[in-house]
C-alpha positions in Angstrom: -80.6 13.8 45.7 -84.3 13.4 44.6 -83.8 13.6 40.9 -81.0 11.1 41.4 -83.0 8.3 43.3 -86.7 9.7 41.3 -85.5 8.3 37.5 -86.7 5.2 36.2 -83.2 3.1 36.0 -82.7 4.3 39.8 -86.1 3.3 41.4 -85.5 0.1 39.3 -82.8 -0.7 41.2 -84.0 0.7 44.6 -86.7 -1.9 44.4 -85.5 -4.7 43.1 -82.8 -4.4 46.1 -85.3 -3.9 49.3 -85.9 -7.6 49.8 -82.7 -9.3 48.3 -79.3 -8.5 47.5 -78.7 -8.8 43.4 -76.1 -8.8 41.5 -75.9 -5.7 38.5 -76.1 -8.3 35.9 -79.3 -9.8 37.7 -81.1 -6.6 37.9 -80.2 -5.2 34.2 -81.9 -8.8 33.0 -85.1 -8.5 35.9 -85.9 -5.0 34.5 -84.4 -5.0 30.7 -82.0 -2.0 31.9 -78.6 -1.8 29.7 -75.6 -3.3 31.9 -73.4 -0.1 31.3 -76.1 2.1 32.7 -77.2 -0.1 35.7 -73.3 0.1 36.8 -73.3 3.7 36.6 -76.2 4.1 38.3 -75.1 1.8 41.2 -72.3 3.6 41.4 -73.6 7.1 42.1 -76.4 5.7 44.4 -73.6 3.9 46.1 -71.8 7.4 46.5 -75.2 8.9 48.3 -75.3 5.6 50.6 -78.4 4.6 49.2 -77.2 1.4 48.2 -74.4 -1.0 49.1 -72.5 -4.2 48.6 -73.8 -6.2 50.9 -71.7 -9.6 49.1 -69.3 -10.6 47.1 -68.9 -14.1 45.9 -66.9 -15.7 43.0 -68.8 -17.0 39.4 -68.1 -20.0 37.9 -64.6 -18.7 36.3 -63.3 -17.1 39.5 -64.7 -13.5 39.0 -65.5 -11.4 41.7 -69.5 -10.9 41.5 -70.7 -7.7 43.7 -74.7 -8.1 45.2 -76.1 -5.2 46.0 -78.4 -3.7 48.5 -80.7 -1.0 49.1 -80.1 1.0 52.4 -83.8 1.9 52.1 -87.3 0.9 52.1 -89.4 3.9 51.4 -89.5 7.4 50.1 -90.8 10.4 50.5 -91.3 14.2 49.4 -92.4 17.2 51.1 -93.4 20.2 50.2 -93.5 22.7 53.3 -93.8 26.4 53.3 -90.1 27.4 51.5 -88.7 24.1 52.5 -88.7 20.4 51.2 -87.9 17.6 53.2 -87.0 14.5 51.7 -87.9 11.3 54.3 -86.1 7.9 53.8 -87.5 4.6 55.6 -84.4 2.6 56.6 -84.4 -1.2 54.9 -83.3 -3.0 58.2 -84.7 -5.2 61.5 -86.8 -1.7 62.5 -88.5 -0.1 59.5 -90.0 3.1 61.6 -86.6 4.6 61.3 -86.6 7.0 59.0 -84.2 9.7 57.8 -85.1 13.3 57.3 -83.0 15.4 54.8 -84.6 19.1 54.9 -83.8 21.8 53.0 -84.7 25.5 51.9 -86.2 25.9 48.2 -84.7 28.8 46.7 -86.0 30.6 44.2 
């Protein structure tokens, strides 16, 4: 899960989605991304419920435009003894929740 939500077209997206839902084509333009990755990317952080589609309205011709949102506000990595732990601040009304995903480093 780290190195999905750690590379550049990821944490692109991640932020551009903490305040405002956008749409894929929005954020592609805002951070000069390419529209096929952006969509692939969306799509597997969608998978891990890091993001979701918080709208969907229709364009100007009647298409189906998808905005998206991030599920969370902050990140971040632990090491600790044999173990990482990976915390995630929630992006809603109460920020201090936070989600712990621990696990054992293997060798």
């Amino acid at each position: 899960m780290l190195a999905e939500i750690a590379d550049r077209i990821s944490c692109s997206i991640i932020r551009s989605t903490i305040e405002a839902a956008k749409s894929a084509c929005q954020i592609s333009l805002e951070h000069s991304l390419p529209l096929s990755s952006t969509y692939k990317k969306i799509k597997k952080l969608q998978e891990m419920s890091i993001v979701h589609v918080e709208k969907i309205d229709l364009d100007a011709n009647g298409k189906k435009v998808a905005y998206y949102r991030s599920r969370i506000r902050s990140a971040e990595f632990n090491l600790r003894g044999d173990r990482m732990v990976l915390h995630l601040e929630k992006n809603d009304l109460n920020p201090r929740q936070t989600i712990a995903l621990d696990a054992k480093v293997y060798s």
